[in-house]
C-alpha positions as CSV (number, residue, x, y, z in Angstrom):
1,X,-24.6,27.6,30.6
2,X,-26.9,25.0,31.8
3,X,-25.9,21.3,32.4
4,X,-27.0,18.9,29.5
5,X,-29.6,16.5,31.6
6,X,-28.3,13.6,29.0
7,X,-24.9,13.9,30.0
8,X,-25.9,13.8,34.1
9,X,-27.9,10.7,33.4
10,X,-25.3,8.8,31.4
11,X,-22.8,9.8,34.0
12,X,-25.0,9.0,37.0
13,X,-25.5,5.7,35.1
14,X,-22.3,4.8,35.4
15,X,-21.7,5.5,39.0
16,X,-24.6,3.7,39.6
17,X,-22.7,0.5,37.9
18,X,-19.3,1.8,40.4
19,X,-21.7,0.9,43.4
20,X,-23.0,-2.6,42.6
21,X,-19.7,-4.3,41.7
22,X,-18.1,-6.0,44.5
23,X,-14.6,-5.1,45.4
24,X,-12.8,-7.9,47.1
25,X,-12.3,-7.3,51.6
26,X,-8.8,-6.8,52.3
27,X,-9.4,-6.5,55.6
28,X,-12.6,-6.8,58.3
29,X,-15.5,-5.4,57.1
30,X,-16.6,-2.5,58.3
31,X,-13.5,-0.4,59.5
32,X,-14.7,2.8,58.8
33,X,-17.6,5.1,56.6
34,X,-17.8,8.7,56.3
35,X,-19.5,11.3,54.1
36,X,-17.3,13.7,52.0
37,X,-16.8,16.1,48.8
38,X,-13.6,16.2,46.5
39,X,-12.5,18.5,43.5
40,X,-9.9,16.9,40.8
41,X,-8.3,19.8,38.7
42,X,-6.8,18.6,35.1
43,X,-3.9,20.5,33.3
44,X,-4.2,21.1,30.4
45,X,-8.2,20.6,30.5
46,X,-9.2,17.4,29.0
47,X,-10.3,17.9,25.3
48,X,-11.3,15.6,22.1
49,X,-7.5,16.7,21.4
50,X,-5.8,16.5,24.8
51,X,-6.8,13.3,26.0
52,X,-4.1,13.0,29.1
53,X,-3.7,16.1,31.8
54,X,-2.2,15.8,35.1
55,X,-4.4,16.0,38.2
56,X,-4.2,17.3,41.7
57,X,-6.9,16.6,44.0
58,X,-8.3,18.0,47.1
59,X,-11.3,16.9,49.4
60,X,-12.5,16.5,52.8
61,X,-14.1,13.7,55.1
62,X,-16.3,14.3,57.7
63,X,-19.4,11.9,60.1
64,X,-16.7,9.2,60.3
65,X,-18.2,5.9,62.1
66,X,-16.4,3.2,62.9
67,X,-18.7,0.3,62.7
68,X,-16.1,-2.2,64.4
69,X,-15.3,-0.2,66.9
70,X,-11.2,0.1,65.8
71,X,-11.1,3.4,64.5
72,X,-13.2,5.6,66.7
73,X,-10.7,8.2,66.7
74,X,-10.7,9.2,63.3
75,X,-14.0,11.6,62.6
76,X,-13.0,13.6,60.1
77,X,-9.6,14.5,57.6
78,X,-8.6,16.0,54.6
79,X,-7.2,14.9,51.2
80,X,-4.2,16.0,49.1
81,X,-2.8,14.1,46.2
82,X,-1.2,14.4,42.5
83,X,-1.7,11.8,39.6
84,X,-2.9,11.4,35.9
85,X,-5.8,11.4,33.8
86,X,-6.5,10.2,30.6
87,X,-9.9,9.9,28.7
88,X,-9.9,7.3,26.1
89,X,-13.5,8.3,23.7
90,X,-16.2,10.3,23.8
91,X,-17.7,13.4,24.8
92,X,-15.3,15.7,26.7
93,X,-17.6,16.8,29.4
94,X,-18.5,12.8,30.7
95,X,-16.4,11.4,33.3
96,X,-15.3,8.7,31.2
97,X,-11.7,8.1,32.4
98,X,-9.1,6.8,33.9
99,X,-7.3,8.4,37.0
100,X,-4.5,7.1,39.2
101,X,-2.7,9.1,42.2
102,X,-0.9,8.8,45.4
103,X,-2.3,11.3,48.3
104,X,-2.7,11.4,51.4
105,X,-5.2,12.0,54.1
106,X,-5.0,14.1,57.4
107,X,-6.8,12.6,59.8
108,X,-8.8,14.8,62.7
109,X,-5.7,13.4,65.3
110,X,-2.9,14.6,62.9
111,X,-2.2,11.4,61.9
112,X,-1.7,10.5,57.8
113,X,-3.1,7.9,55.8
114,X,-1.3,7.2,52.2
115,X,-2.8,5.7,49.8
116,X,-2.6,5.0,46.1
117,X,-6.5,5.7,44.2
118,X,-7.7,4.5,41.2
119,X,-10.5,5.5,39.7
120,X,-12.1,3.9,36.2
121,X,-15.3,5.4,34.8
122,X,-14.2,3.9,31.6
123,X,-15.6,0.4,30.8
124,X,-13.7,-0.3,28.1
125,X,-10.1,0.5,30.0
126,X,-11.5,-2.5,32.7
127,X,-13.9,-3.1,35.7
128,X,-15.9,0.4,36.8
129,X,-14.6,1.3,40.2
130,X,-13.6,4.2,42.6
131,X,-11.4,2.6,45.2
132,X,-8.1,3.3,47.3
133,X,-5.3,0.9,48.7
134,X,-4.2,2.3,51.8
135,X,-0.4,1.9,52.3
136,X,0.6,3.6,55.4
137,X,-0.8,5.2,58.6
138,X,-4.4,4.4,59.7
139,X,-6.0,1.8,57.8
140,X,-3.2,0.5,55.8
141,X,-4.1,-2.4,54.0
142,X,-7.6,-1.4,53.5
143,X,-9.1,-0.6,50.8
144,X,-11.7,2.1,50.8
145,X,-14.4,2.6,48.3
146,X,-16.0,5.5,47.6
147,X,-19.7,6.2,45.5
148,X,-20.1,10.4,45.0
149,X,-22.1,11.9,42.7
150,X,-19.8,14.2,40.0
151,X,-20.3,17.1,37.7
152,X,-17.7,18.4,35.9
153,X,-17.1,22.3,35.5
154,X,-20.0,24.3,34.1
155,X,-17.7,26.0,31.1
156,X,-16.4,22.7,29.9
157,X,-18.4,22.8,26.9
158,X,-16.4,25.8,26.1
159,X,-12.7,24.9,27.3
160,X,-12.4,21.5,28.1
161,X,-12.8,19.5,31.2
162,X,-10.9,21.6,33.8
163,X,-12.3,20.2,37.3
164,X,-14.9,17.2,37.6
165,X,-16.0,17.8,41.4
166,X,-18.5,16.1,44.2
167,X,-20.0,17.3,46.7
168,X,-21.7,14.4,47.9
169,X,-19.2,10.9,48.4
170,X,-19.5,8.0,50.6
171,X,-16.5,6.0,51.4
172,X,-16.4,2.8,53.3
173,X,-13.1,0.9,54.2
174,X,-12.7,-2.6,54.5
């Protein structure tokens, strides 16, 4: 099955409006950036009928750069968490969502990181963002704000929206 070029355009479109609306600092600019990928995994797959699914998630960081110099240590970590989903309208293969969870991130020293993510792809459900509050560990009280580029499973025509991945995020904390 070939991806519908439409569909990858209208959801490009909106990440490109996730990555020009400021997010409010809570804390110093520039703490950290690195490069990444992450996989969500819906069940039940999302479908015109099944509009809520639960989600784990899995991801990694790596080329972390602290511009400020305060978190040098941390290069690199990987991401565990659980949430929800739900898709208000439209086409069951767009992005077009809501998804909260708590996870967590290994760092490259073994230290964690929790944090509670949002992500809205939904205009109508509020402002267009992919961000994370961190709570504990490294960087709490930062919020972290990522900008990948997503496709979701290549079967979801067929069964639903099982997995929307990335294999190309940035993430900067502030």
């Amino acid at each position: 099955m070939t991806t519908n070029p439409t569909r990858m355009l209208a959801i490009a479109s909106l990440l490109a409006v996730a990555a020009v609306l400021p997010t409010p600092a809570h804390a110093e600019t520039g703490d950290l950036s690195c490069t990444g990928n992450f996989q969500f995994d819906f069940t039940p797959p999302l479908t015109p009928t099944n509009t809520t699914a639960d989600t784990t998630v899995g991801g990694g960081l790596v080329n972390c750069q602290s511009p400020n110099g305060k978190y040098t240590r941390l290069k690199s970590g990987v991401r565990t968490g659980t949430g929800t989903a739900t898709r208000h309208f439209g086409d069951q293969c767009a992005p077009v969502m809501t998804i909260t969870e708590q996870a967590v991130l290994t760092w490259n020293t073994g230290e964690k990181s929790e944090f509670d993510i949002t992500v809205n792809t939904d205009p109508a459900a509020g402002r267009v963002t992919i961000s994370a509050r961190f709570t504990h560990g490294p960087l709490a009280g930062d919020t972290a704000n990522a900008y990948p580029v997503v496709h979701p499973n290549a079967d979801c025509a067929t069964y639903g929206l099982s997995q929307l991945t990335s294999e190309a995020l940035q993430v900067f904390w502030e």
